[in-house]
C-alpha positions as CSV (number, residue, x, y, z in Angstrom):
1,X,133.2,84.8,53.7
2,X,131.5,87.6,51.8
3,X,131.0,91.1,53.1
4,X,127.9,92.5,54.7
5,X,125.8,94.9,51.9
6,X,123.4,96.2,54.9
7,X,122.9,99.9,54.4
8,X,125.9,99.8,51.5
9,X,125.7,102.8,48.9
10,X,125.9,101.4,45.5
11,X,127.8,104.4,43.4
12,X,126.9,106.0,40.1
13,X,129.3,104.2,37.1
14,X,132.0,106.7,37.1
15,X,133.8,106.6,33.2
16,X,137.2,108.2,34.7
17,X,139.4,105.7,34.2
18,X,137.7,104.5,31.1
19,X,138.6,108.2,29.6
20,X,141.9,107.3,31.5
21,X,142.2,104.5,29.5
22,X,141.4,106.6,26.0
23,X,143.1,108.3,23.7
24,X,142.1,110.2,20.4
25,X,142.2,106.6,18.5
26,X,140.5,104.0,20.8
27,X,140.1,101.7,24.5
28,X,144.1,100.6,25.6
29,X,143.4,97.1,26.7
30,X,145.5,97.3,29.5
31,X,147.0,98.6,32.6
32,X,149.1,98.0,35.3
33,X,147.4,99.2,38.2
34,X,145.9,102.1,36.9
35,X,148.3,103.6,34.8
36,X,147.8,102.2,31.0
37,X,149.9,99.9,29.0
38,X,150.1,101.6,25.7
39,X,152.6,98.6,24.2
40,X,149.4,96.4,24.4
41,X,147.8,98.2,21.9
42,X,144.0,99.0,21.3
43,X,141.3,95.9,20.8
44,X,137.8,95.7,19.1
45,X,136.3,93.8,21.8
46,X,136.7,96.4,24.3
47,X,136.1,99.6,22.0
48,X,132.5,97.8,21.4
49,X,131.8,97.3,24.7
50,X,132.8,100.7,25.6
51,X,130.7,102.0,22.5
52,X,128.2,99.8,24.5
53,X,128.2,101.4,28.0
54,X,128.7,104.6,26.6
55,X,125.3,104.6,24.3
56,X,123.3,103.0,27.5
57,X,123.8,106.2,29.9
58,X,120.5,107.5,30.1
59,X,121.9,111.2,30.3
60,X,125.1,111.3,28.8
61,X,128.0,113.8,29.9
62,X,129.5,115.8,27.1
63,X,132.7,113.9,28.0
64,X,130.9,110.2,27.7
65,X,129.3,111.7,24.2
66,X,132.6,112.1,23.3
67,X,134.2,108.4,24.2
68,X,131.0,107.3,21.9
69,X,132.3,109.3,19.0
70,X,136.4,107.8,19.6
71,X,134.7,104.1,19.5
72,X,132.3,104.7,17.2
73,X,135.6,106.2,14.5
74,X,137.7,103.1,15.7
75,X,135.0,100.3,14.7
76,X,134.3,101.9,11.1
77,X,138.0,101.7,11.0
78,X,138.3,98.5,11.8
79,X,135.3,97.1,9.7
80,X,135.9,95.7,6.0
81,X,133.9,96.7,2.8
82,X,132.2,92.7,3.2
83,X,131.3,93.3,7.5
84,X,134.0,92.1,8.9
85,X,136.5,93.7,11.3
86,X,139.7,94.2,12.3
87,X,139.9,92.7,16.5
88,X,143.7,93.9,17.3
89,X,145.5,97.5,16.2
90,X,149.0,98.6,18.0
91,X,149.7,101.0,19.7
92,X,151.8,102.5,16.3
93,X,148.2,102.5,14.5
94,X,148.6,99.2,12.5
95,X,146.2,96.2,12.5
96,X,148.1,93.4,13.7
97,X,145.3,90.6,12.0
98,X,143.4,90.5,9.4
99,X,139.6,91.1,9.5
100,X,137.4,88.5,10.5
101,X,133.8,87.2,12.2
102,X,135.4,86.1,15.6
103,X,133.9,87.9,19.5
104,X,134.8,91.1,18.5
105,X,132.9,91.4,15.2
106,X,129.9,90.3,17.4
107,X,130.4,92.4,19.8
108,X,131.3,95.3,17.5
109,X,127.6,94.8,15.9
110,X,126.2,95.0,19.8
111,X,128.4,98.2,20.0
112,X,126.6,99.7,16.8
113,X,123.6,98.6,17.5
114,X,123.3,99.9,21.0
115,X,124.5,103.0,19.4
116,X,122.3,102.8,16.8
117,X,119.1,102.5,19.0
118,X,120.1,104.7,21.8
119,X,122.7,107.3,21.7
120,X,120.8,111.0,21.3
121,X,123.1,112.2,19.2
122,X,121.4,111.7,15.2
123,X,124.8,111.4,13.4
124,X,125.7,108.9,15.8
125,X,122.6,106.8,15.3
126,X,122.7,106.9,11.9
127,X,126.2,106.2,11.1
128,X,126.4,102.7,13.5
129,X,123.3,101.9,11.5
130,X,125.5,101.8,8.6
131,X,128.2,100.3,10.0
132,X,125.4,97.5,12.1
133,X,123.7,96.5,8.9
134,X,127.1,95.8,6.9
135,X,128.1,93.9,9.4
136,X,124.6,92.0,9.9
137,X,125.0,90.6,6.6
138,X,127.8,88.2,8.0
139,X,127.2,85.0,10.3
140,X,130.3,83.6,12.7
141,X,129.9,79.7,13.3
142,X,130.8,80.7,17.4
143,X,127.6,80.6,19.4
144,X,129.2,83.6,21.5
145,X,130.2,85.7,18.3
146,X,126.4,85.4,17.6
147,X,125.6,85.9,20.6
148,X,127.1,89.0,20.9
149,X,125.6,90.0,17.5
150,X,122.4,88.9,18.8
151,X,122.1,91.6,21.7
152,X,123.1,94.5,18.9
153,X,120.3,93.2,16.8
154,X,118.0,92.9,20.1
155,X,118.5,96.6,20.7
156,X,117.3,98.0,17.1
157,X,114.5,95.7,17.0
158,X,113.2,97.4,20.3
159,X,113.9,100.7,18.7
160,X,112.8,99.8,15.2
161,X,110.8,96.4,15.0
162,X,110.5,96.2,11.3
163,X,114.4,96.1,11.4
164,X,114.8,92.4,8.6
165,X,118.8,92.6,8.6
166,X,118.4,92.5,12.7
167,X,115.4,89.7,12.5
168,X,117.3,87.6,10.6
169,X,120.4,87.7,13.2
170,X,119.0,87.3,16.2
171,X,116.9,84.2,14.7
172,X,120.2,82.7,13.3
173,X,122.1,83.1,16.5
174,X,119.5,81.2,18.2
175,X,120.1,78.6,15.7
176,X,123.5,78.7,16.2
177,X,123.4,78.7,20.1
178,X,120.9,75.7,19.8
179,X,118.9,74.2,22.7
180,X,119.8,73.4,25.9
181,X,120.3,70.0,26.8
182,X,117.6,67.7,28.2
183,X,119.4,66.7,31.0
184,X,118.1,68.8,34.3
185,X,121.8,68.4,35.6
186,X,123.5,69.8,32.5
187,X,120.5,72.2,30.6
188,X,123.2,73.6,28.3
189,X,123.6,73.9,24.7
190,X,127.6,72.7,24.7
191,X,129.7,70.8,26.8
192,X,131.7,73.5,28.6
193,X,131.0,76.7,30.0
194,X,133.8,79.1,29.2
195,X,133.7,83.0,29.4
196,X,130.6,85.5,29.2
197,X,128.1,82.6,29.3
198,X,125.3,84.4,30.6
199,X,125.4,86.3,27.2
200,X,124.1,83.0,24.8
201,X,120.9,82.4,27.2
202,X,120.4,86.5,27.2
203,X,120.7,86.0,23.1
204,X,117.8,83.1,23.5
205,X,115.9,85.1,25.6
206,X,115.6,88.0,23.8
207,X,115.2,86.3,20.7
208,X,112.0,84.4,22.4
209,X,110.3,87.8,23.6
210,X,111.2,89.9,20.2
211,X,110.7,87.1,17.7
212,X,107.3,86.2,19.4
213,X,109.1,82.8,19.9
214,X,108.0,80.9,23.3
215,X,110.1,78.0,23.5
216,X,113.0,80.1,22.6
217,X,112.0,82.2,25.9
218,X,111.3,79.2,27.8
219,X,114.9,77.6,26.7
220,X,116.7,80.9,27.5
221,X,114.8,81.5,31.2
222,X,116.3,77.8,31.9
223,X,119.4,78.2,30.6
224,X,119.9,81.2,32.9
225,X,118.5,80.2,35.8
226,X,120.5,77.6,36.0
227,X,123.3,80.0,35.4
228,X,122.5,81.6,38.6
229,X,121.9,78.4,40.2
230,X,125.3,77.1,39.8
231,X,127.0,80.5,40.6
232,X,125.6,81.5,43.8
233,X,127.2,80.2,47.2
234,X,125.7,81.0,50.6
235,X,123.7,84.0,48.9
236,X,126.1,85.7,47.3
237,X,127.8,85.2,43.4
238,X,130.6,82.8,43.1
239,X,131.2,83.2,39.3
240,X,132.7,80.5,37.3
241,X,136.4,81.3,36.9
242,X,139.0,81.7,33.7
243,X,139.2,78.0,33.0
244,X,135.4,77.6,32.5
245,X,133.8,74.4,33.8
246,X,133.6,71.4,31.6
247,X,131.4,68.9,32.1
248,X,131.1,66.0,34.2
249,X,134.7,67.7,35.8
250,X,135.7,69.0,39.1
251,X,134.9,72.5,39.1
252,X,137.7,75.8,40.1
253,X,136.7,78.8,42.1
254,X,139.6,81.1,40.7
255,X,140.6,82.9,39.2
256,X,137.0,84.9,38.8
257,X,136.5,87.8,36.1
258,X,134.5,90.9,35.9
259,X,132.8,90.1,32.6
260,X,131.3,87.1,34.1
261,X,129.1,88.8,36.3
262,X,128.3,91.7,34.1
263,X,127.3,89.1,31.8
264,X,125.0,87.6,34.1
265,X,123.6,91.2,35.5
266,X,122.9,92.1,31.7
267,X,120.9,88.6,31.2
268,X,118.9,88.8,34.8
269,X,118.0,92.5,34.0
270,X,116.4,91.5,30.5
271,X,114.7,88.3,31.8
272,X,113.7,91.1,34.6
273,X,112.4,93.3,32.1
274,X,110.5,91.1,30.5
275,X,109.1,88.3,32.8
276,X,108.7,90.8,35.9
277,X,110.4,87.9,38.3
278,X,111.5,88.3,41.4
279,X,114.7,86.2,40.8
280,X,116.6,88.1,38.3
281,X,115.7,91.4,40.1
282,X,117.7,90.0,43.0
283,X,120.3,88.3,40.8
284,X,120.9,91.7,39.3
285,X,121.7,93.2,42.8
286,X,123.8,90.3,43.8
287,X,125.6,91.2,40.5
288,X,126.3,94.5,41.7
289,X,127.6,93.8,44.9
290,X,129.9,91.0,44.1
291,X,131.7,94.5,43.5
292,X,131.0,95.9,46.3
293,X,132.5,92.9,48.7
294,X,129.8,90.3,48.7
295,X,131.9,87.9,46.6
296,X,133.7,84.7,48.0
297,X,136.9,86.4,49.3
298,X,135.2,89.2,50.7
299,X,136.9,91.9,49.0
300,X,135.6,95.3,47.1
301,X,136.5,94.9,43.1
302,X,136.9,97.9,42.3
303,X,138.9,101.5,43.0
304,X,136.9,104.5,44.3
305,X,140.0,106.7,43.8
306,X,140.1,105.9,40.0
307,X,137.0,104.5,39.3
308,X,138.5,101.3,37.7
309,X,137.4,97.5,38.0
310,X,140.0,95.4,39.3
311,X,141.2,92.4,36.9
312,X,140.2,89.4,38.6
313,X,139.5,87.8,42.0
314,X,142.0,85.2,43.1
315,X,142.1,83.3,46.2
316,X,144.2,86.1,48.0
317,X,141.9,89.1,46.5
318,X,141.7,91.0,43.9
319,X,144.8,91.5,41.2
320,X,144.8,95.4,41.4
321,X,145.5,95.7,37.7
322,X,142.7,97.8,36.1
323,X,142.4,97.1,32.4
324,X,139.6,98.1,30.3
325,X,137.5,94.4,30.4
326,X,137.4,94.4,34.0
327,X,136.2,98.4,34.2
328,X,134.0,98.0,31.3
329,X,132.4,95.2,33.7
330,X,132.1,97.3,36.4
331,X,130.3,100.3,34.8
332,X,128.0,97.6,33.0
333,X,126.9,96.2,36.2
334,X,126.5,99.7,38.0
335,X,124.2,100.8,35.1
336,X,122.1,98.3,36.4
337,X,121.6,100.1,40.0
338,X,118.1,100.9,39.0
339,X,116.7,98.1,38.9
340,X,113.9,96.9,41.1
């Protein structure tokens, strides 16, 4: 049974352990407890999503300023003369892969253009332009990888609306995503739900409001409320777990991830913003304090002491581990402790 919230504190995004977690080249993925795993190496994914978090802090620290500038250097490093990037680099400063249009070059593009639109530094902004628009001249064939691209693209064309190279991306990835099914039971584009799922109807959505697109809107809001539908259990977030849900299947509880409910407090905050509802307002709270204990085993997801997001919840609590996925997660979803 979840925990009470009555009269709970929800705390500032503290970016300790992600500084913890970086070094003068990039984001380690891991860590064992808190303490990182350099052997793992460095990934795209998460640099971008802490380029992300770090360009969305309305004030910005001299020290957070500073993780912008390591991420923002690693994804020009990673990115190829044609757009593409790099996703995997070791810890001895080699790419492991070759470059390509998978998750992390979409959510390398979000990275810039959240950057692009909103860090007050100039250099800053004008250099993950650069980097944005090379990149935005690609198109993955993964709904997510555009999906990802699509909220980069979402964020200059809120700064900058005349923006073409983001226009065209965020129209494709709605193209790509494609409409939900018909079927009230099922009102999804594929056949599965797998990770971050909240982050392809946040692409429709946005696309709908920006691209002065209403069905696009209307598909989105239903895709995501029934998102929220499915996830919440005796009024509290009970987020689809590692193995996703597949369709006309018996559905797991564990093991649960962090990026699942960021994910969905990203996507209720935008249908917030723009529709006003009551819903996503609440969803977005619920969000936050499945970290806080109001989750299906009860427990608190995250470490006060460090400031890092535990890995996952499993049905005997958390698994302590704080890598940089599940504490990117947790200072997403705390960003959102404004919302009303």
């Amino acid at each position: 049974m979840a925990a009470p919230t009555t009269g709970r504190t929800v705390p500032a995004p503290s970016f300790a352990h992600l500084a913890r977690l970086t070094d003068d080249t990039g984001l380690f993925e891991h860590a064992r407890h808190a303490t990182v795993r350099r052997e793992h190496g460095y990934c795209t994914d998460d640099v971008a999503r802490g380029l992300v978090v770090a360009s969305r802090e309305p004030d910005p620290s001299a020290a957070v300023l500073r993780l912008a500038e390591r991420y923002l250097a690693f994804l020009a490093h990673a990115q190829n003369a044609q757009g593409a990037f790099h996703n995997r680099l070791g810890f001895n400063r080699t790419w492991i892969d070759q470059p390509g249009l998978g998750d992390w070059w979409g959510r390398a593009l979000w990275g810039l253009g959240t950057a692009a639109a909103r860090s007050p530094v100039p250099w800053i902004r004008q250099e993950a332009l650069l980097a944005f628009t090379r990149g935005a001249s690609r198109r993955a064939v993964a709904p997510r990888a555009m999906a990802f691209a699509a909220l980069g693209a979402a964020e200059l064309l809120r700064a900058d609306p005349g923006n073409e190279p983001a226009a065209a991306l965020l129209a494709d990835a709605v193209t790509t995503i494609g409409p939900p099914d018909p079927d009230p039971r099922w009102p999804w584009p594929q056949q599965q739900l797998t990770y971050a799922n909240a982050a392809l109807a946040e692409a429709v959505i946005v696309a709908g409001d920006l691209l002065d697109d209403p069905p696009a809107l209307t598909a989105g809001l239903r895709m995501l409320k029934w998102l929220l539908d499915i996830q919440t259990s005796d009024g509290h977030l009970s987020v689809l777990p590692s193995a996703g849900w597949q369709r006309d299947t018996p559905r797991l509880r564990h093991d649960q991830q962090p990026i699942e409910v960021a994910a969905l407090a990203d996507a209720c905050a935008t249908a917030a913003g723009i529709t006003g509802g009551q819903i996503w307002y609440a969803a977005v709270r619920q969000s936050i304090v499945w970290f806080l204990g109001d989750n299906d085993a009860g427990q608190v997801m995250w470490d006060p002491a460090t400031g890092g997001g535990y890995d996952g919840l499993t049905p005997h609590g958390p698994n302590l581990n704080q890598g940089a996925e599940s504490t990117l997660a947790l200072i997403s979803t705390l960003q959102h402790r404004a919302t009303r």
